[in-house]
DSSP file (Angstrom, degrees, kcal/mol; ACC not computed):
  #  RESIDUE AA STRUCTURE BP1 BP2  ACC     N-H-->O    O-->H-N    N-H-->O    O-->H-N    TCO  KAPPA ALPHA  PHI   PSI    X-CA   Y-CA   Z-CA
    1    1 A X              0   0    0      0, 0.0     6,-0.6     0, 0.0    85,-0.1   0.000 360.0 360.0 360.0 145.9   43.6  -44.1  -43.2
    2    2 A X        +     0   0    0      4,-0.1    82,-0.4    82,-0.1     2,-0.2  -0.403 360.0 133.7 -60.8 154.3   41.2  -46.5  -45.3
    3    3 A X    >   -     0   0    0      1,-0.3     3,-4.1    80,-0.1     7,-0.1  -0.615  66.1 -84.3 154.3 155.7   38.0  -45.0  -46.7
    4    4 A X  T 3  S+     0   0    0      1,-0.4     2,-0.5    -2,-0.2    -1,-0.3   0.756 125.3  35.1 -35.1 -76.9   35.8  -44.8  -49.9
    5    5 A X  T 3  S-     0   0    0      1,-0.2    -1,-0.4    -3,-0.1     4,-0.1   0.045 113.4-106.8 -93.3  15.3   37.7  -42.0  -51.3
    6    6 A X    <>  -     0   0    0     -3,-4.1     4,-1.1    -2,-0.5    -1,-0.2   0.428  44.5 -74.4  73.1 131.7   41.4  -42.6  -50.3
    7    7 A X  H  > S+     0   0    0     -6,-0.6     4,-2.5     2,-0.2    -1,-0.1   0.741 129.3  43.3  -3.5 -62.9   43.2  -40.7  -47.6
    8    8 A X  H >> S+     0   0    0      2,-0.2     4,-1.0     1,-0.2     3,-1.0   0.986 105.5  60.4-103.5 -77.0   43.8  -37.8  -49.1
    9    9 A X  H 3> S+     0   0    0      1,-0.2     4,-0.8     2,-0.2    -1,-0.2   0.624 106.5  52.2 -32.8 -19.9   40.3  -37.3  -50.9
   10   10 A X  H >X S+     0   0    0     -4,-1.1     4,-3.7     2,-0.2     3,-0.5   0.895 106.1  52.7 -80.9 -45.8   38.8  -37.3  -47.4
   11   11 A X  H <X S+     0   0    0     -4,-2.5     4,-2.0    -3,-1.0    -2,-0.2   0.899 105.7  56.9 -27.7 -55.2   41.1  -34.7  -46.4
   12   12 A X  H 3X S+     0   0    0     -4,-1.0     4,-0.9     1,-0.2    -1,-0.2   0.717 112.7  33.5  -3.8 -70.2   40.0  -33.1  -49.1
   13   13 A X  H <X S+     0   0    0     -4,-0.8     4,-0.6    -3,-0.5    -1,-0.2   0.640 110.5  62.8 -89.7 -22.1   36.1  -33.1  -48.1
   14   14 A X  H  < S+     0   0    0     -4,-3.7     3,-0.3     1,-0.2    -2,-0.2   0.896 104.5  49.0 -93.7 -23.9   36.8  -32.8  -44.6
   15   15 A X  H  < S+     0   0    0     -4,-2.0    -2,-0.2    -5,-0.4    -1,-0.2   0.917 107.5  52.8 -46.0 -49.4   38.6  -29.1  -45.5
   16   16 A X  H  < S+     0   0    0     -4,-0.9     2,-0.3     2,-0.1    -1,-0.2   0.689  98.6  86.0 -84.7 -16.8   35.7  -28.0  -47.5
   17   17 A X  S  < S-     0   0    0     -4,-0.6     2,-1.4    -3,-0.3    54,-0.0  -0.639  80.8-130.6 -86.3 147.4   33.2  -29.0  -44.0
   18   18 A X        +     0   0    0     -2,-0.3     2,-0.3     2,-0.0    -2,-0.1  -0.763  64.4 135.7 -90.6  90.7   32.8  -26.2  -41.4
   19   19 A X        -     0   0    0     -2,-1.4   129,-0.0    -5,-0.2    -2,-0.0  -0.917  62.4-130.4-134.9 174.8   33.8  -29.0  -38.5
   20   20 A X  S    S+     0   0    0     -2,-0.3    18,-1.9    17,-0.0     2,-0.3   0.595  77.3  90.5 -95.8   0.7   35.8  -28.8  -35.8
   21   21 A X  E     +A   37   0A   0     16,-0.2     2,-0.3    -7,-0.1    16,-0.2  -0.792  44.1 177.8 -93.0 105.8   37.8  -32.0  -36.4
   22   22 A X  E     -A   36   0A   0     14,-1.1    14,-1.7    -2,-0.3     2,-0.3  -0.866  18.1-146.8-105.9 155.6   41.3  -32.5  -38.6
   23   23 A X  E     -A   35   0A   0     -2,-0.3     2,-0.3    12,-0.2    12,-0.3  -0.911  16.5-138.4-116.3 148.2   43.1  -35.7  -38.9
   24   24 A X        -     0   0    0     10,-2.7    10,-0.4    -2,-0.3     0, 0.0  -0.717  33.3 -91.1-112.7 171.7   46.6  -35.4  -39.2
   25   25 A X        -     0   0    0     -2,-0.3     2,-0.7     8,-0.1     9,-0.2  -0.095  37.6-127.5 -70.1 164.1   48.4  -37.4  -41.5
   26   26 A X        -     0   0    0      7,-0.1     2,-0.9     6,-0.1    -1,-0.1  -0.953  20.4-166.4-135.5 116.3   49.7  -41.0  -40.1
   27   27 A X     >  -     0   0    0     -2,-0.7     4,-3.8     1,-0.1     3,-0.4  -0.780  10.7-151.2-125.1  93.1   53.4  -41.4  -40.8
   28   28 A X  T  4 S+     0   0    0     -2,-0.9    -1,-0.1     1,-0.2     4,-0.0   0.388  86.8  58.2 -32.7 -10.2   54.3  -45.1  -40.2
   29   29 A X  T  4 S-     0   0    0      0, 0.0    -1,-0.2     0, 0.0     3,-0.0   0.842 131.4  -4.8-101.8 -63.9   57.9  -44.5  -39.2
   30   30 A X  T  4 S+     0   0    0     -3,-0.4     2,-0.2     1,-0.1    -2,-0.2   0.474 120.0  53.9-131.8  11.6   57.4  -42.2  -36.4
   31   31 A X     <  -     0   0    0     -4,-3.8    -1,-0.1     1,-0.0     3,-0.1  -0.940  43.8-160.9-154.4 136.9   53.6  -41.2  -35.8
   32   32 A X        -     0   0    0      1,-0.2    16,-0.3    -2,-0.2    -6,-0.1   0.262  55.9-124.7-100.4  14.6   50.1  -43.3  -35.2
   33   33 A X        -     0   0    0     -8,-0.1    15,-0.6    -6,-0.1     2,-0.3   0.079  27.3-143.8  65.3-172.9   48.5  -40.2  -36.1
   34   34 A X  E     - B   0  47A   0    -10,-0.4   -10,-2.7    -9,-0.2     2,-0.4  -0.922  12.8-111.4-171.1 139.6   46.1  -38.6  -33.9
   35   35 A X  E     -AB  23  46A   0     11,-1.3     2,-0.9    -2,-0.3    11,-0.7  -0.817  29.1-142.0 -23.3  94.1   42.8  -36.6  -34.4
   36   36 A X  E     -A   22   0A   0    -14,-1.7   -14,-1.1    -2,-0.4     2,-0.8  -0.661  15.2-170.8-111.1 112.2   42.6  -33.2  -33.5
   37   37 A X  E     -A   21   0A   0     -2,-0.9     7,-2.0     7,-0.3     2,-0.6  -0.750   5.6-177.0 -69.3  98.9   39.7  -31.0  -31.8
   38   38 A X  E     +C   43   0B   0    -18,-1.9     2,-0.3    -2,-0.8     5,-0.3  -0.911  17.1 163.9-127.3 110.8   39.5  -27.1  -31.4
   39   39 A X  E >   -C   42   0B   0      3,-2.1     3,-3.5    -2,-0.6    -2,-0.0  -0.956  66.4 -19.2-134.6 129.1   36.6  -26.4  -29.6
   40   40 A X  T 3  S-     0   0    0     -2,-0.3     3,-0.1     1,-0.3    -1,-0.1   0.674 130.4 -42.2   9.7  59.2   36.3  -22.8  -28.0
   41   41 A X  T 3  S+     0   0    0      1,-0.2     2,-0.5     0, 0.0    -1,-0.3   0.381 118.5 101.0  77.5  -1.3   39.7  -22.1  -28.0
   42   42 A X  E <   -C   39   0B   0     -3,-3.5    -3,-2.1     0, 0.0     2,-0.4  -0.961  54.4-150.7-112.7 139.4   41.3  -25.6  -26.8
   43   43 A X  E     -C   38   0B   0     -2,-0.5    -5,-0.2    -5,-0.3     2,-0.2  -0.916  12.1-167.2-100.1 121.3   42.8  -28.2  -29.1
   44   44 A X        -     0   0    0     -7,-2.0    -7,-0.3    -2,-0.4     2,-0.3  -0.562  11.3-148.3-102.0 165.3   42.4  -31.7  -27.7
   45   45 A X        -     0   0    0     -2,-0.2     2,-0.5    -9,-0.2    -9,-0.2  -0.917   9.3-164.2-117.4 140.4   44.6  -34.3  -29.6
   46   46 A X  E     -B   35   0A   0    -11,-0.7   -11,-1.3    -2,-0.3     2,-0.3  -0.925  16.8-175.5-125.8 126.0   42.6  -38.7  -29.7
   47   47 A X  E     -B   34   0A   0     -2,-0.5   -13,-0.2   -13,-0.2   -14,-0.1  -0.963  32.7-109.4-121.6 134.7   45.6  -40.4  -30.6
   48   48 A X        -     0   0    0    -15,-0.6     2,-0.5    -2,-0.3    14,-0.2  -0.061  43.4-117.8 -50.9 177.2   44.7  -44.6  -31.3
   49   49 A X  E     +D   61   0C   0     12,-1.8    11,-2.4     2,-0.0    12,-1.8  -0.982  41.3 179.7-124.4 131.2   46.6  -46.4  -28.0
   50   50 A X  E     -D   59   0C   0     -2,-0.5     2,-0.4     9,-0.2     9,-0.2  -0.867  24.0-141.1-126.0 175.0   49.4  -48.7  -29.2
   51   51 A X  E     -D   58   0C   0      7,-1.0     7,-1.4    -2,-0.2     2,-0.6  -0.968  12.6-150.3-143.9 112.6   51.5  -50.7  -27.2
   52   52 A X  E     +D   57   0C   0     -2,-0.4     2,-0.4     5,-0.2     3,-0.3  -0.702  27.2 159.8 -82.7  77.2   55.7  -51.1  -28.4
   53   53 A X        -     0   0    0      3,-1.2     3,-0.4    -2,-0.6    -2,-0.1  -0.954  68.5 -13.7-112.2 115.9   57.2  -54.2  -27.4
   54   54 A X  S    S-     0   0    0     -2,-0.4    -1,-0.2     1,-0.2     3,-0.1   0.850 127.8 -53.7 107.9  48.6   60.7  -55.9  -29.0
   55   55 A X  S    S+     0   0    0     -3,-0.3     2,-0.3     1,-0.1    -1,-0.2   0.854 122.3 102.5  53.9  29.2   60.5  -53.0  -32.4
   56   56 A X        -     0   0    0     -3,-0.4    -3,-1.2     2,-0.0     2,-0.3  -0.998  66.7-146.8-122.2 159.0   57.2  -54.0  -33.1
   57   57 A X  E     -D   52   0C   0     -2,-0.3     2,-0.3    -5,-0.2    -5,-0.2  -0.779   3.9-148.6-117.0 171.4   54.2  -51.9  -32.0
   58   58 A X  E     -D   51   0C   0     -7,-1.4    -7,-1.0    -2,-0.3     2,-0.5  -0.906  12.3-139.1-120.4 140.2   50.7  -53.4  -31.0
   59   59 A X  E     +D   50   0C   0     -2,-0.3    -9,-0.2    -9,-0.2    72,-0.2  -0.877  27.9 171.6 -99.8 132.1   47.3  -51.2  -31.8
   60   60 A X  E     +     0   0C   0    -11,-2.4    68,-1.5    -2,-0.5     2,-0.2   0.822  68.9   3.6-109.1 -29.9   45.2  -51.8  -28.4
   61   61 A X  E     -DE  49 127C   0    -12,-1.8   -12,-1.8    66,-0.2    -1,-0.3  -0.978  66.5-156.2-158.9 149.6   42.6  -49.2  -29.5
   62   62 A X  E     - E   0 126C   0     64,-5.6    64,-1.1    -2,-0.2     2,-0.3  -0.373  21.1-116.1-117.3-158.7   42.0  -47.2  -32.3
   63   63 A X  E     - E   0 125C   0     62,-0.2    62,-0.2    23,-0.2    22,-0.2  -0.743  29.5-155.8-137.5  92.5   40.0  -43.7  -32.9
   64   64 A X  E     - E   0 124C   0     60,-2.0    60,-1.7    -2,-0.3     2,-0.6  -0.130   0.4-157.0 -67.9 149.7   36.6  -43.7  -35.4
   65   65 A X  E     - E   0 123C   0     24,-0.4    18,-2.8    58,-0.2     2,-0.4  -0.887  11.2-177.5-132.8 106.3   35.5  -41.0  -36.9
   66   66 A X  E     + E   0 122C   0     56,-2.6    56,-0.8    -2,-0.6    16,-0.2  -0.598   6.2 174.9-133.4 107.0   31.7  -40.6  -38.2
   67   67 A X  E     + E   0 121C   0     -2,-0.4    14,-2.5    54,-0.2     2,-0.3  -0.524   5.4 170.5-108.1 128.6   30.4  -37.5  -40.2
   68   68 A X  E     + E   0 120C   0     52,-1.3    52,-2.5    12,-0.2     2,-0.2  -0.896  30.9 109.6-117.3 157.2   26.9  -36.9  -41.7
   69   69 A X  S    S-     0   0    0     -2,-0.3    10,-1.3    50,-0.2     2,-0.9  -0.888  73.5 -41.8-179.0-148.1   26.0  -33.7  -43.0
   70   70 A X        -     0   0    0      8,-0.3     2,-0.3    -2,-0.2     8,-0.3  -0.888  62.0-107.5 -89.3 103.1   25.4  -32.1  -46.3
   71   71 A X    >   -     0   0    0     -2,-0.9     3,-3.2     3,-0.2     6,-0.2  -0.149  20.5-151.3 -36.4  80.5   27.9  -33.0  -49.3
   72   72 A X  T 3  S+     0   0    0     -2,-0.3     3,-0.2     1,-0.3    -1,-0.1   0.643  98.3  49.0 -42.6 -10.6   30.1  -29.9  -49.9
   73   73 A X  T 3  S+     0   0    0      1,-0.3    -1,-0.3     2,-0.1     2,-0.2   0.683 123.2  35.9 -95.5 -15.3   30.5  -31.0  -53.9
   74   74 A X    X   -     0   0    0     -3,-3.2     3,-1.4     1,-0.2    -1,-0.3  -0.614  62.3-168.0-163.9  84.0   26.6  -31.4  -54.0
   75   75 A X  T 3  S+     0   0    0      1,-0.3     2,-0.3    -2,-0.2    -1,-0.2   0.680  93.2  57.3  -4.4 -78.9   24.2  -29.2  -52.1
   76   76 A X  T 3  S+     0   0    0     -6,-0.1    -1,-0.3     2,-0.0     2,-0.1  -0.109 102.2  64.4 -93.4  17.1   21.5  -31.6  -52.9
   77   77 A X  S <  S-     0   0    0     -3,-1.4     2,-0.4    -2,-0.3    -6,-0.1  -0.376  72.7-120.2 -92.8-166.0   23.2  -34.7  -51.3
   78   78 A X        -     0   0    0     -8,-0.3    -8,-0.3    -2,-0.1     2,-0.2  -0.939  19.7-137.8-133.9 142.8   24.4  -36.1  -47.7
   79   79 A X        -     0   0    0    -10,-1.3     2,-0.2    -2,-0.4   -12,-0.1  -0.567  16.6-171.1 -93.0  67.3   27.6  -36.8  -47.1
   80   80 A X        +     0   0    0     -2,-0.2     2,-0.8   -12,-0.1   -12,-0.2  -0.095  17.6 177.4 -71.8  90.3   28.3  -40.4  -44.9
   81   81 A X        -     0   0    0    -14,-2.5     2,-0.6    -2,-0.2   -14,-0.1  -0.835  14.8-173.3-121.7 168.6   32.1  -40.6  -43.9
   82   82 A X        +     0   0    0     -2,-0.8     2,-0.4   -16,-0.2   -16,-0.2  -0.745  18.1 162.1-135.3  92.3   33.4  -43.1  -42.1
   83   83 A X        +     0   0    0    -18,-2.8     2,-0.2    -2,-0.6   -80,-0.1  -0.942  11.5 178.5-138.8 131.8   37.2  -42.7  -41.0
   84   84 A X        -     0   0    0     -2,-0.4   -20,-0.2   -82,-0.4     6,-0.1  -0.587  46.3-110.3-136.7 163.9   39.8  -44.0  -38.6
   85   85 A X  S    S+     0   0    0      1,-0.4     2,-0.5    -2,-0.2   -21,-0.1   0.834 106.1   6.5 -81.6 -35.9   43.3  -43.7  -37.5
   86   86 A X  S >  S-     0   0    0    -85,-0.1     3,-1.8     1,-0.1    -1,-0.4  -0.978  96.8 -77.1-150.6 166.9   43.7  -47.4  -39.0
   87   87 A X  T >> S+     0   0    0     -2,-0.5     4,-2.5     1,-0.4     3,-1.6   0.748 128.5  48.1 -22.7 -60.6   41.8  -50.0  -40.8
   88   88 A X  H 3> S+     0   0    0      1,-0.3     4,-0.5     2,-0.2    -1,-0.4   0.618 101.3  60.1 -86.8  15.3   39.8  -50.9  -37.8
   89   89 A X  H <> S+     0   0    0     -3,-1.8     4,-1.6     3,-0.2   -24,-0.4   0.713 109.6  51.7 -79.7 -40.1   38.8  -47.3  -36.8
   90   90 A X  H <> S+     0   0    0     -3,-1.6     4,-2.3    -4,-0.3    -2,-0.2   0.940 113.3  39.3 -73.3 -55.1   37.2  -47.4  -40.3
   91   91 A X  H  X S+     0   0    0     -4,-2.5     4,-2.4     2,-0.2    -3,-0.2   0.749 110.9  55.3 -55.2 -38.8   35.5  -50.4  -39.7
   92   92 A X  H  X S+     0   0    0     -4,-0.5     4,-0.8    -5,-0.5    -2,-0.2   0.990 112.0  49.3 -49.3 -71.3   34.7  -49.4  -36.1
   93   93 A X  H >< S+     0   0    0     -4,-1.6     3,-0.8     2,-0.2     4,-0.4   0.757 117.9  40.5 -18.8 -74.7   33.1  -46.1  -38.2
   94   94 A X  H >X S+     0   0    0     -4,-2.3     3,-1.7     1,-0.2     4,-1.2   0.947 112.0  52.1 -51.4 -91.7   31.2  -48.5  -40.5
   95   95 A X  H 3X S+     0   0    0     -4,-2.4     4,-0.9     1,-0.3    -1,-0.2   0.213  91.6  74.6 -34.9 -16.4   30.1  -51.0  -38.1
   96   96 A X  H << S+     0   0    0     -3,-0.8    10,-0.3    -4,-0.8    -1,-0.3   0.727 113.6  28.6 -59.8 -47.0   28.4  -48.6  -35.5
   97   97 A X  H <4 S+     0   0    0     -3,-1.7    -2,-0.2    -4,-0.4    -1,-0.1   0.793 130.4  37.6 -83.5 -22.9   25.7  -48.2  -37.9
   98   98 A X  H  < S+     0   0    0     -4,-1.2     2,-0.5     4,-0.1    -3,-0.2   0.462  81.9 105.0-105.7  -9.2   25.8  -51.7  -39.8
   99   99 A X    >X  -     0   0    0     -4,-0.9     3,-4.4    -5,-0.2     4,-2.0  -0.629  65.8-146.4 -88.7  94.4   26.6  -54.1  -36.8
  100  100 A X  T 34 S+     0   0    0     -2,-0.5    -1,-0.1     1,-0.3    -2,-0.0   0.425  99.1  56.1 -71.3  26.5   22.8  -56.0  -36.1
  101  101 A X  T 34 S+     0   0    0     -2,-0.1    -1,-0.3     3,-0.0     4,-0.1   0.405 123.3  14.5-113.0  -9.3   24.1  -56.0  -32.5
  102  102 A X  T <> S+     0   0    0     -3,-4.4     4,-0.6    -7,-0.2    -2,-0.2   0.500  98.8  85.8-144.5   6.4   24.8  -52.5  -32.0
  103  103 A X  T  < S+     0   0    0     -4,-2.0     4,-0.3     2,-0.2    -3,-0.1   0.367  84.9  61.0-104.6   8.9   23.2  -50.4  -34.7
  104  104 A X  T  > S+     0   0    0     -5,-0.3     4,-4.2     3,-0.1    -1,-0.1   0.859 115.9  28.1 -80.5 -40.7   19.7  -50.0  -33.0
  105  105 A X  T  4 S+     0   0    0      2,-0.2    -2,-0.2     1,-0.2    -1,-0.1   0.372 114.8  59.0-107.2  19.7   20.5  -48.5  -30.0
  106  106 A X  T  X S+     0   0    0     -4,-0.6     4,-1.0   -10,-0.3    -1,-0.2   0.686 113.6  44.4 -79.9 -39.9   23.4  -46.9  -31.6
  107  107 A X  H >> S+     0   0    0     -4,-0.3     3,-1.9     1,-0.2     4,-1.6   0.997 113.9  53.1 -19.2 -89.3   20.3  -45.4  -34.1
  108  108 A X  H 3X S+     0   0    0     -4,-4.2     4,-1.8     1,-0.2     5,-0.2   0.744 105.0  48.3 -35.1 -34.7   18.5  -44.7  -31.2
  109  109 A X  H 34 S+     0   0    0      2,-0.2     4,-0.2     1,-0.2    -1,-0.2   0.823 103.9  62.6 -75.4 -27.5   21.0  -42.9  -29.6
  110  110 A X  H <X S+     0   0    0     -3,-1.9     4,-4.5    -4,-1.0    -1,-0.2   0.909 107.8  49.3 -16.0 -85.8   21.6  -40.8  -32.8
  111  111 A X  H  < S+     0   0    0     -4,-1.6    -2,-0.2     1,-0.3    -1,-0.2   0.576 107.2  43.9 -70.6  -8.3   18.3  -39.6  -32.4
  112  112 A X  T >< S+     0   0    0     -4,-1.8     3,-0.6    -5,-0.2    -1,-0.3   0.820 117.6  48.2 -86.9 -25.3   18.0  -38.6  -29.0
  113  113 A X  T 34 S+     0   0    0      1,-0.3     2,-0.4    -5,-0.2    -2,-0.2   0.904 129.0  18.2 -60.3 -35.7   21.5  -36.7  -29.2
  114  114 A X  T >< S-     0   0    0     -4,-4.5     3,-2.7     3,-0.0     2,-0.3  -0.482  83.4-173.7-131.1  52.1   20.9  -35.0  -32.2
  115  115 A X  T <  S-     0   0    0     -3,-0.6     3,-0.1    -2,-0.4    -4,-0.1  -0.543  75.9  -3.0-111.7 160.6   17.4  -34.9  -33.1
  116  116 A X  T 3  S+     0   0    0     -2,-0.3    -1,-0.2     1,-0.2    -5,-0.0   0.442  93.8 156.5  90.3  -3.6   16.2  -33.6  -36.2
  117  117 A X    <   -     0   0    0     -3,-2.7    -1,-0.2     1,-0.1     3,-0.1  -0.282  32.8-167.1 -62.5 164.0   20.1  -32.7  -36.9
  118  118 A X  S    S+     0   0    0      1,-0.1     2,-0.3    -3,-0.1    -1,-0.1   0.430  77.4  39.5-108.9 -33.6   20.9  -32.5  -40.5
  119  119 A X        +     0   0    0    -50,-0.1     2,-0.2     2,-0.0   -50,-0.2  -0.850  67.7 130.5-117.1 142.1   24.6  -32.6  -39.4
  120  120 A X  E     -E   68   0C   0    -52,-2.5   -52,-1.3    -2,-0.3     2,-0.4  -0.621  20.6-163.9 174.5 155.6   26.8  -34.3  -37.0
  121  121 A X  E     -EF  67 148C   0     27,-1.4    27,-1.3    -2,-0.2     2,-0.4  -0.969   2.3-166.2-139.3 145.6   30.0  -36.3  -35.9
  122  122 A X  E     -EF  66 147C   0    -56,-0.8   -56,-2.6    -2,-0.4     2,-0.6  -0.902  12.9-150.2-127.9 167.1   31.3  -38.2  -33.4
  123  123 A X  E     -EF  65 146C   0     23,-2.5    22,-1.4    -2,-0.4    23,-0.8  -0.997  29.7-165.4-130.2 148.1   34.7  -39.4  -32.7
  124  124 A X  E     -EF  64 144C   0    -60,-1.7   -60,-2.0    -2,-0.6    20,-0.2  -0.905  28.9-119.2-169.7 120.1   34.6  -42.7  -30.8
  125  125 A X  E     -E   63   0C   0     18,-0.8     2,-0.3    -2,-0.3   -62,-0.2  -0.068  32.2-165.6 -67.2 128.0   37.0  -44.8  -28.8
  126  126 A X  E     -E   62   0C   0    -64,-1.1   -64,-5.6     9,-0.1     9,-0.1  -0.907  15.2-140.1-139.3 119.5   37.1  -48.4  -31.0
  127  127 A X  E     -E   61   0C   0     -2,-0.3     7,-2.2     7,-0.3     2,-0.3  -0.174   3.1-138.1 -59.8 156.4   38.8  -51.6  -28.7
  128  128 A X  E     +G  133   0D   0    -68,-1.5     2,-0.4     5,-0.2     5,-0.2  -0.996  25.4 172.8-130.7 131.9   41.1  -54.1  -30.0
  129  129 A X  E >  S-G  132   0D   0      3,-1.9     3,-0.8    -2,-0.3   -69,-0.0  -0.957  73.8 -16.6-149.7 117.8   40.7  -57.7  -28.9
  130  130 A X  T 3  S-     0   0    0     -2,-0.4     3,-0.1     1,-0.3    -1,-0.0   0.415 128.6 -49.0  76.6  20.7   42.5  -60.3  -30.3
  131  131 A X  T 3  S+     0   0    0      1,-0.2     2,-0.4   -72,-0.2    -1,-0.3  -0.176 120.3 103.8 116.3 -40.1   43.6  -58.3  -33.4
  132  132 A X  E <   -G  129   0D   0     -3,-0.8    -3,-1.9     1,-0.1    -1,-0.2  -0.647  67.5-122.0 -55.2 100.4   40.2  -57.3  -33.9
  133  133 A X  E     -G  128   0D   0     -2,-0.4     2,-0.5    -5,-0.2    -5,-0.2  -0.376  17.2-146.7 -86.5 167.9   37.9  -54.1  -33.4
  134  134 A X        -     0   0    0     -7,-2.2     2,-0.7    -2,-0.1    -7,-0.3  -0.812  23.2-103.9-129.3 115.4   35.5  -54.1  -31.7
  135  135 A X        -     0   0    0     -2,-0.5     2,-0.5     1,-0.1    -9,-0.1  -0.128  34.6-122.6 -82.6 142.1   32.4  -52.0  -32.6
  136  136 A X        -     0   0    0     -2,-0.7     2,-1.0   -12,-0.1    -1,-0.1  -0.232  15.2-146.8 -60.7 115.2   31.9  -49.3  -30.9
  137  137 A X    >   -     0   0    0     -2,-0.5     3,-1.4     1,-0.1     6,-0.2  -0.712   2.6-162.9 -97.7 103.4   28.6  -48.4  -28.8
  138  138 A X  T 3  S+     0   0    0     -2,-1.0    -1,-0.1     1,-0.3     6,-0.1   0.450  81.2  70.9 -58.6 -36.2   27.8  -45.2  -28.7
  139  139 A X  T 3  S+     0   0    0      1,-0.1     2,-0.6     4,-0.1    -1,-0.3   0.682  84.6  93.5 -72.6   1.3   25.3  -45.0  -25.8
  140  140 A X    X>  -     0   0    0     -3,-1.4     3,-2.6     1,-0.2     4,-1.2  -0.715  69.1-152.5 -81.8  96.3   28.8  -45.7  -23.4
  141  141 A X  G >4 S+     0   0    0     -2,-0.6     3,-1.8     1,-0.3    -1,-0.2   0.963  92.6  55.3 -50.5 -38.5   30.0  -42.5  -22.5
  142  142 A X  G 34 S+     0   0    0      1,-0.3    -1,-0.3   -18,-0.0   -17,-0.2   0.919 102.5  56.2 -41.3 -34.7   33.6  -43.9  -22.3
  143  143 A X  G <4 S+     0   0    0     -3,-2.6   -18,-0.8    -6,-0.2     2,-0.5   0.661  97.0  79.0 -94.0 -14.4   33.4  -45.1  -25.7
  144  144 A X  E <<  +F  124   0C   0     -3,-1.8   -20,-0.3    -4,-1.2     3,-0.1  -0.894  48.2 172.3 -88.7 124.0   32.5  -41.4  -26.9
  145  145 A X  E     -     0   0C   0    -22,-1.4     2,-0.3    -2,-0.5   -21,-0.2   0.804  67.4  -3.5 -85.7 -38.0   35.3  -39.1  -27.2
  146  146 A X  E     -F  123   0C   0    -23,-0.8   -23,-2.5     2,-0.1     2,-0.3  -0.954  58.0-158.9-149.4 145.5   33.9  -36.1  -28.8
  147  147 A X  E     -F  122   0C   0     -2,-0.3     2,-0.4   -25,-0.2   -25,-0.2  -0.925  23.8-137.0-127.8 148.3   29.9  -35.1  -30.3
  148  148 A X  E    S+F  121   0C   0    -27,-1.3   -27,-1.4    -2,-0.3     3,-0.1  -0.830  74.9  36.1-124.6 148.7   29.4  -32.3  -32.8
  149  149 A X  S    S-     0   0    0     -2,-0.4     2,-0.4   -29,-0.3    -1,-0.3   0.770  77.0-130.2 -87.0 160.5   27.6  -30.6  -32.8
  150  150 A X        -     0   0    0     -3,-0.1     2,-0.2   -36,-0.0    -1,-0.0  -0.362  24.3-163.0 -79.3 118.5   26.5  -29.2  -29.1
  151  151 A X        -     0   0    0     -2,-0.4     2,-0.1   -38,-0.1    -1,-0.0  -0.719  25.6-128.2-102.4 138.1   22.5  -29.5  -29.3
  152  152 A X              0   0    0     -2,-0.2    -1,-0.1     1,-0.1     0, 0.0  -0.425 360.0 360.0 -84.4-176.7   21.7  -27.4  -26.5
  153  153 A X              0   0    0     -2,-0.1    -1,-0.1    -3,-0.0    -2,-0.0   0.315 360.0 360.0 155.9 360.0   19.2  -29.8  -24.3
């Protein structure tokens, strides 16, 4: 995946967080990689959706990944990642908050799921139209695949 730190330095950080979320590694040859959940004893897999036609594959949707919470190298920071199976999963990530069409009530939505959270992630479904993702809005339950943590409510 793309992101501020490189692949493998978000692995990295995402070992050292108590979440419930790995990404497994995305091996162009035979794997789009997939997102993996273990939430009271079940492991869910979000894999991006591609579509294989004539040996080439198509990405039709991809799978965002977006973590605040406290910076495991530095107590006395936050930590913001933003991570995706591909490029536009990242962007998807990125663009939820930054997008001036969808990052009010994506805000908003924040704060009524979570409020007062210090921590939290989502994993969230990001369409592909015309090559292009599409950011994702959070107040669509389709478009959420998983919330972390469960605020009781």
């Amino acid at each position: 995946s793309l992101d501020y730190f490189g692949g493998k330095r978000t692995g990295d950080l995402m070992a050292r967080i108590d979440l419930p979320i790995r990404q497994s590694v995305r091996e162009p040859e035979d794997s789009d990689g997939f997102f993996e959940v273990a939430d009271n004893g079940v492991t869910v897999r979000f894999a991006p959706v591609t579509e294989r036609t004539d040996n080439r594959s198509m990405l039709l949707q991809d799978v965002a990944h977006f973590y605040r919470g406290p910076n495991p190298l530095n107590k006395k920071r936050t930590l913001t990642l933003c991570n995706g199976m591909f490029g536009r999963g990242v962007l998807g990530a990125v663009r939820a908050l930054t997008d001036a069409r969808f990052r009010d009530r994506n805000e908003a939505y924040l704060k009524e799921r979570f409020p007062g959270a210090d921590i939290f992630s989502i994993l969230a479904r990001v369409p592909i139209v015309n090559g292009r993702g599409v950011t994702p809005d959070w107040t669509d339950p389709a478009t959420r695949l998983h919330e972390w943590p469960v605020v009781p409510g």
